[in-house]
N, C-alpha and C positions, 0 to 999 in steps of 0.2 A: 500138474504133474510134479512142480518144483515142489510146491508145500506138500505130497503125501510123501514128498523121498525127504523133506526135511524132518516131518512126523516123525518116522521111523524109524529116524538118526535119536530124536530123542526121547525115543520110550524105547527102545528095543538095544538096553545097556543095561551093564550091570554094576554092582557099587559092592567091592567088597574090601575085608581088612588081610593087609598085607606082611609080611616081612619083605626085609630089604632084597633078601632072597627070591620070598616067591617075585614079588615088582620086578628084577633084574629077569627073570624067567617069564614073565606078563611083556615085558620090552620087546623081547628079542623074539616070542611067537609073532608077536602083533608087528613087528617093523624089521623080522628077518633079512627082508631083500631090500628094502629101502634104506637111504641113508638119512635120518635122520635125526634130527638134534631136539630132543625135546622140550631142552629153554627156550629152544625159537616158538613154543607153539606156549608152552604151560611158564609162564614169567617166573616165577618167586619157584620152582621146581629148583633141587638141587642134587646131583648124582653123589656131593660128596655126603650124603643124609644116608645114602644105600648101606654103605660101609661104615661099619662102627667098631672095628680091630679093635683101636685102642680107646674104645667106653670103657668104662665101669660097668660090670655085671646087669645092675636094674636098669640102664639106659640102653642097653643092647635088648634085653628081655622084653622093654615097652614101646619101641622103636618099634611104630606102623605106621603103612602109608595107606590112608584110606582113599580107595582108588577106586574110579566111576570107567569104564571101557566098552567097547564093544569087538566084534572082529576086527577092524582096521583101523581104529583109534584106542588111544587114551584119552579120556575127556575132560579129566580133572584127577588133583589128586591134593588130600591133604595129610600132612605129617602132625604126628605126633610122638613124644617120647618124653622120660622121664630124667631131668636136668640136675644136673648135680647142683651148680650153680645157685640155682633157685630150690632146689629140692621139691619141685615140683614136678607135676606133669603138665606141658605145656603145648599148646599147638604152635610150629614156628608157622606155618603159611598153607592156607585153602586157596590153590590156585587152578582157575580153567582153562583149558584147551581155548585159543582163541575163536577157533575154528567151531564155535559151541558156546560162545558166548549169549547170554539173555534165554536160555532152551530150560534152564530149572537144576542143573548138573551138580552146583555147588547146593544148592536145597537137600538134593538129593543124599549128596555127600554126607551133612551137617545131619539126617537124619539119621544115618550108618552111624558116625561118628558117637553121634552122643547116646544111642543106644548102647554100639559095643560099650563105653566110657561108663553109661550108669550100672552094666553087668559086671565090667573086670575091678573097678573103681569104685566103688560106690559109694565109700566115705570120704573120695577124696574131691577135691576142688581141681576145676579144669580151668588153667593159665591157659591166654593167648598173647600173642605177641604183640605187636600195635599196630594198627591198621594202615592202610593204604588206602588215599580216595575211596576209588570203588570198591573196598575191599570195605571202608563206609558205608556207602551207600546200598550195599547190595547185599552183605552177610550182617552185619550187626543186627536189625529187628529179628535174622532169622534165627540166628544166636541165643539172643532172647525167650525165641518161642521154643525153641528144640529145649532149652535150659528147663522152663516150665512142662515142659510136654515131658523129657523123662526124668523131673526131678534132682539137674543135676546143677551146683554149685558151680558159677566161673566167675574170674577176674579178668576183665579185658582191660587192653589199654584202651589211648585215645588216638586219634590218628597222628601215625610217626615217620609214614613213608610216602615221603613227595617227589611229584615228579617235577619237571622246570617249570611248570604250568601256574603259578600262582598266580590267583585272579581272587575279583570277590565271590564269587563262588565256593572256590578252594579254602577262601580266607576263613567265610562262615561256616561250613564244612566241619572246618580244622577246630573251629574256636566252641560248635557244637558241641563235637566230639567232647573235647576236653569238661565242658559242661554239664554231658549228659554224665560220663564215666564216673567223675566225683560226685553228681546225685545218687547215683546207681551202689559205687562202691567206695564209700568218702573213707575209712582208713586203708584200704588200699591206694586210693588214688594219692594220699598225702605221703606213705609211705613210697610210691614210687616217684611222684614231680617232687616231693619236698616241699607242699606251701601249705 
């Protein structure tokens, strides 16, 4: 019985593209009567991403949360928006519901994502920010594959977000990363480490 109510959980959700709007309206259906904090569940999630008063026009306009739900959760969600900074569009963090970790949620997500990304975008190049461990391990090959599956251009980092954890694990991990990214994208990767 455990595994058909775990099944259930994770195919019978939806993944769509948001504004900060509609997401603050997705929040408050799904978690009206509970009180709930949603960095306790989704890590790298950030409410001050919702609000974009004081953007620049095309960072307000590109500002989507691509977001994976069901009736009584949020599962995952990832940001996107167009940086002045960079002049880019960039993803700052594809983060999951802990509570839905290993179910396919962020796959799911990356498929939404880089569909909408190659219709509204199509000439442009998809920035990410720089990984974290698992954010390693678990989205970069699939990154890769969404990229070729709908034809879309990205620059990733390497991994940049550690937790206090470092082992040889972590080490080789870290030193991959940095390894794979400058095979992958050597004038960006020079242009961003500087070597």
């Amino acid at each position: 019985m455990i595994y058909l109510k775990t099944f259930e959980s994770v195919t019978n959700y939806k993944v769509e593209v948001l504004t900060g709007d509609e997401f603050r309206e997705l929040y408050w259906k799904i978690y009206d009567k509970v009180n709930m904090n949603l960095k306790d569940k989704i890590h790298y999630f950030n409410w001050d991403d919702i609000s974009s008063i004081f953007s620049k026009d095309k960072h307000k306009e590109s500002s989507k949360f691509i977001t994976a739900y069901n009736d009584k959760d949020i599962l995952g969600v990832c940001y996107i928006a167009w940086w002045d900074s960079g002049e880019h569009y960039s993803v700052s963090y594809l983060s999951t519901n802990k509570d839905y970790f290993g179910m396919g949620v962020s796959k799911r997500i990356l498929d939404v994502l880089f569909k909408y990304f190659s219709e509204t975008y199509p000439n442009e190049i998809m920035y990410w920010s720089g990984y974290s461990i698992d954010g390693w391990k678990y989205l970069h090959k699939n990154v890769i594959e969404m990229a070729k599956k709908y034809n879309v251009k990205v620059r990733e980092k390497a991994i940049e977000y550690m937790k206090n954890d470092w082992s040889d694990e972590t080490r080789q991990l870290y030193n991959q990363s940095k390894e794979e990214i400058k095979k992958l994208y050597p004038e960006w990767y020079d242009m961003v480490y500087g070597y």
